[in-house]
C-alpha positions in Angstrom: 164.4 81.7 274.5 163.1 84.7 273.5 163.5 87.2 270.6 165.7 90.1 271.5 162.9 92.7 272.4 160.1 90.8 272.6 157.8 91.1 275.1 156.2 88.5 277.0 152.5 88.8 277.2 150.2 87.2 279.7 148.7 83.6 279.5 145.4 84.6 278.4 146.4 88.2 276.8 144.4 90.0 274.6 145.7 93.0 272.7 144.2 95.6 270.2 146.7 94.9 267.6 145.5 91.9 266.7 141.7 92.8 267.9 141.5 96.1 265.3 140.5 95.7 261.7 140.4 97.8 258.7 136.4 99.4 258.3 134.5 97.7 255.5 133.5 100.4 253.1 129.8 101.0 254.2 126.5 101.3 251.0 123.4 100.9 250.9 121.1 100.6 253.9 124.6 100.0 256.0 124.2 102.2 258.9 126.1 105.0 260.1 125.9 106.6 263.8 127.3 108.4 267.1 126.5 106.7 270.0 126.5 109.8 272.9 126.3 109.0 276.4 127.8 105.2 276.0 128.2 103.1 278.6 128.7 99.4 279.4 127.5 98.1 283.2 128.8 94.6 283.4 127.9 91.7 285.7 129.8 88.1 286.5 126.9 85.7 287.2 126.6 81.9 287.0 126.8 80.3 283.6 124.1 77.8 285.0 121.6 80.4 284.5 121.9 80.8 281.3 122.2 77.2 280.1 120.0 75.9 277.0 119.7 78.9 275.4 121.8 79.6 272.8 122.3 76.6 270.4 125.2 74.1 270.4 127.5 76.5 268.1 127.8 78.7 270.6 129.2 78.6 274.5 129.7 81.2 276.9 133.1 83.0 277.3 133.6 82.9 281.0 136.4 84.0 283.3 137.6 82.9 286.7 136.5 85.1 289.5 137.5 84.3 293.2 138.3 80.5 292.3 134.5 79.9 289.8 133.6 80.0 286.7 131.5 83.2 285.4 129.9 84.3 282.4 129.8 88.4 281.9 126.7 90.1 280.6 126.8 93.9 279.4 123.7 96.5 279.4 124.3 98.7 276.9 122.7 102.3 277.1 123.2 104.9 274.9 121.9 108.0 272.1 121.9 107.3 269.0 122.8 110.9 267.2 123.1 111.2 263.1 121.7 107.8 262.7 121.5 107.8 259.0 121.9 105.4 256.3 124.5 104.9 254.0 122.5 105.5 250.8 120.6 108.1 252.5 122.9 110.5 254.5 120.8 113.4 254.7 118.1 111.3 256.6 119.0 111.2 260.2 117.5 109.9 263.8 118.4 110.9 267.3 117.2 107.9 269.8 117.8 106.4 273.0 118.9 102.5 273.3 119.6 100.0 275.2 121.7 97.2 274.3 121.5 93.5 276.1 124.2 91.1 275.4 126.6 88.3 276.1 129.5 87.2 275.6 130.3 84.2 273.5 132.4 82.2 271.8 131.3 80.9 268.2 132.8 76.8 268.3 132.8 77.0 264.5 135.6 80.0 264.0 136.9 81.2 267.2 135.5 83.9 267.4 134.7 85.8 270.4 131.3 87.5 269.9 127.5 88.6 271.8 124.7 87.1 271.9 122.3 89.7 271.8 119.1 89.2 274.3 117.5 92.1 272.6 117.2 96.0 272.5 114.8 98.4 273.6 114.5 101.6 271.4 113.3 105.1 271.5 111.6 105.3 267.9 108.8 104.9 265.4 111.8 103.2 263.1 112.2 100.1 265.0 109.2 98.7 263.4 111.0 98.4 260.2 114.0 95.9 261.4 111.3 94.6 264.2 108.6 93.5 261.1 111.1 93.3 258.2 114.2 91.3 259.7 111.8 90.0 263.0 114.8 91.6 265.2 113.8 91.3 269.0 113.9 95.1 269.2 111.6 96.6 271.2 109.5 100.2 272.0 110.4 102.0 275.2 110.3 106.0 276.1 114.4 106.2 277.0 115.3 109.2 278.6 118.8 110.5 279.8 119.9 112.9 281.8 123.6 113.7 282.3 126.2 116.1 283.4 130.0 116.2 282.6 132.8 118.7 283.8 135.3 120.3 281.4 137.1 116.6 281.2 134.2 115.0 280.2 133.9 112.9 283.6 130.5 112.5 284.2 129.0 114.5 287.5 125.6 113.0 286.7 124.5 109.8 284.1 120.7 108.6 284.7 118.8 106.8 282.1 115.4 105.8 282.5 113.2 103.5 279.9 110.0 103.1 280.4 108.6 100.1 278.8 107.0 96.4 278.9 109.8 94.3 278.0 112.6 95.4 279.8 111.8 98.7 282.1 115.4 99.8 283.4 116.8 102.7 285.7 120.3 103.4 286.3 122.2 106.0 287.4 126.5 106.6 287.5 129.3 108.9 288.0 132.9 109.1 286.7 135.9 108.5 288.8 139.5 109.6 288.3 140.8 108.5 285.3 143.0 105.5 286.4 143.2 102.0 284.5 139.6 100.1 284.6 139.7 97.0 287.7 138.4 94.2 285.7 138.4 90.9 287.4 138.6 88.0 285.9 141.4 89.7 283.2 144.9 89.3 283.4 145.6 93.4 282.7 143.4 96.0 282.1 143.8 96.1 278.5 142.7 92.6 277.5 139.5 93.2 279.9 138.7 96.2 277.5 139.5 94.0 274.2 136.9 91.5 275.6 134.1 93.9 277.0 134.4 96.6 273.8 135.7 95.2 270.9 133.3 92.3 270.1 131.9 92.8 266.5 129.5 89.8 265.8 126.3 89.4 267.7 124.0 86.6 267.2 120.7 86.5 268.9 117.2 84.7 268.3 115.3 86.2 265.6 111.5 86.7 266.8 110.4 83.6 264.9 112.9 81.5 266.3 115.7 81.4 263.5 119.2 82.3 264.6 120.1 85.5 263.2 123.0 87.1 262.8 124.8 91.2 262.2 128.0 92.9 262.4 129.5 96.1 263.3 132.9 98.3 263.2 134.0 100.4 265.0 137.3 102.0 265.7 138.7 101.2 269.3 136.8 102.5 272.3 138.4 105.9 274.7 135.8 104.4 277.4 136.9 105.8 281.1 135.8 103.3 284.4 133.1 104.8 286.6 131.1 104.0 289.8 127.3 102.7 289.5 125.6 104.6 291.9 121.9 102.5 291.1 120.4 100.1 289.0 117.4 98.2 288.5 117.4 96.3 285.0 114.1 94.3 285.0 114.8 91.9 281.9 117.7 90.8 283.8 115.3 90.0 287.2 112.6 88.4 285.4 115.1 86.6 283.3 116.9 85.0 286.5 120.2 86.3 285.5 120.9 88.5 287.6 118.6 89.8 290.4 118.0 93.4 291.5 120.3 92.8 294.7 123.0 91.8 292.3 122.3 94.9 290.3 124.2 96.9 292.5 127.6 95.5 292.3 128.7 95.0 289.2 131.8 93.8 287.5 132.6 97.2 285.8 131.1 100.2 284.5 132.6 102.2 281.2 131.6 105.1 279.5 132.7 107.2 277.0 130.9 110.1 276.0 130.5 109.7 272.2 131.7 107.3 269.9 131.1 106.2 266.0 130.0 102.9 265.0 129.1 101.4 261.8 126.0 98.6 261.3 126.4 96.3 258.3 122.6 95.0 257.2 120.9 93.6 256.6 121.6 90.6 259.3 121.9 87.0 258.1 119.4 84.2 258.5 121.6 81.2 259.3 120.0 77.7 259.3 
């Protein structure tokens, strides 16, 4: 019997009460920055594909769509603006970048987390974490060009990166603001505690170590839109999901600017 006034959640619920943590004081070369033009296309795709990668730690948090088990991936495009460090303020950066990532589950804590397949940045600066920390960032010209009404709903979002390792073109539009359809979730809000709110990444370093950094961020005001296009080449020549798939996504997000905070610099683990 239930509490007087309790409510029931969901089987499977997950809520931003208990997803939301105080921000870790940033120093040093922690980074601060303003991610304009954010969004978050998501696809379901076969967990098969992705099997052997990561190492035994780690296993992919999948959901049940239409009866079978999928894992979700997220591209991740957006400006960086005021991109400063935390030592440093009155240095800052303005860059395009595009996040690819994940989800997991870390076996060891419990955690739900990415694992980052790697980033593709608009600036001379990537060399530093690329050499330094052998992060699998890499170069790309990323260009954006978008259009939003007095609401903020976007009329036009294209982003174009132009680059070896992961060339990309996509192009969206907001739609009415009504609760995000995220399959696979048992109410809208625990789909968005899932897709926006992870704060660990792991990933392969470029030598082959497993590396590992964190972030914080305050909770996401990110609005559902419509893809319009896509073409994501990493994810083709990776065989995770193919160009055709591209254009029917799970979900797409966006939320015009946000604030996050990068703690470095990311952990070697053995």
């Amino acid at each position: 019997m239930s509490d007087a006034g309790a409510v029931d959640m969901p089987e499977g619920a997950l809520r931003f009460d208990h997803a939301l943590t105080e921000r870790p004081p940033p120093a040093g070369i922690d980074v601060l920055c303003k991610l304009q033009h954010f969004a978050i296309i998501t696809y379901a795709f076969d967990p098969a594909r992705f099997a052997g990668v990561m190492p035994p730690r780690f296993r992919l948090d999948t959901v049940t769509i239409d009866g079978r088990q999928r894992a979700l991936l997220s591209v991740v495009p957006f400006v960086d603006v005021d991109f400063t460090l935390a030592a440093r303020p009155f240095l800052k950066f303005r860059m395009g970048q595009t996040n690819y990532r994940i989800y997991i589950i870390d076996t060891l804590t419990g955690e739900r987390c990415v694992w980052f397949i790697g980033t593709t940045l608009d600036s001379w600066t990537r060399v530093v974490p690329y050499r330094l920390w052998n992060l699998p960032w890499y170069g790309g010209k990323v260009r954006f060009d978008c259009e939003q009404d007095a609401d903020g709903r976007y009329l036009r979002y294209q982003m174009v990166t132009r680059a070896d390792w992961a060339p990309a073109t996509m192009s969206l539009v907001g739609v009415p603001d009504v609760d995000p359809s995220l399959a696979g979730f048992c109410d809208p809000e625990s789909g968005l505690v899932y897709l926006t709110h992870p704060l660990r990444g792991y990933y392969h370093r470029r030598d082959g170590r497993l590396g590992t950094y964190h972030v914080w961020h305050a909770r996401l005001k990110v609005a559902p839109a419509r893809l319009l296009h896509a073409d994501f080449g990493l994810l083709d020549r990776l065989g995770l999901v193919t160009r055709e798939e591209q254009q029917h996504p799970h979900s797409v997000l966006v939320e015009p600017l946000n604030e996050f905070t990068i703690y470095l610099p990311p952990r070697v683990l053995d």
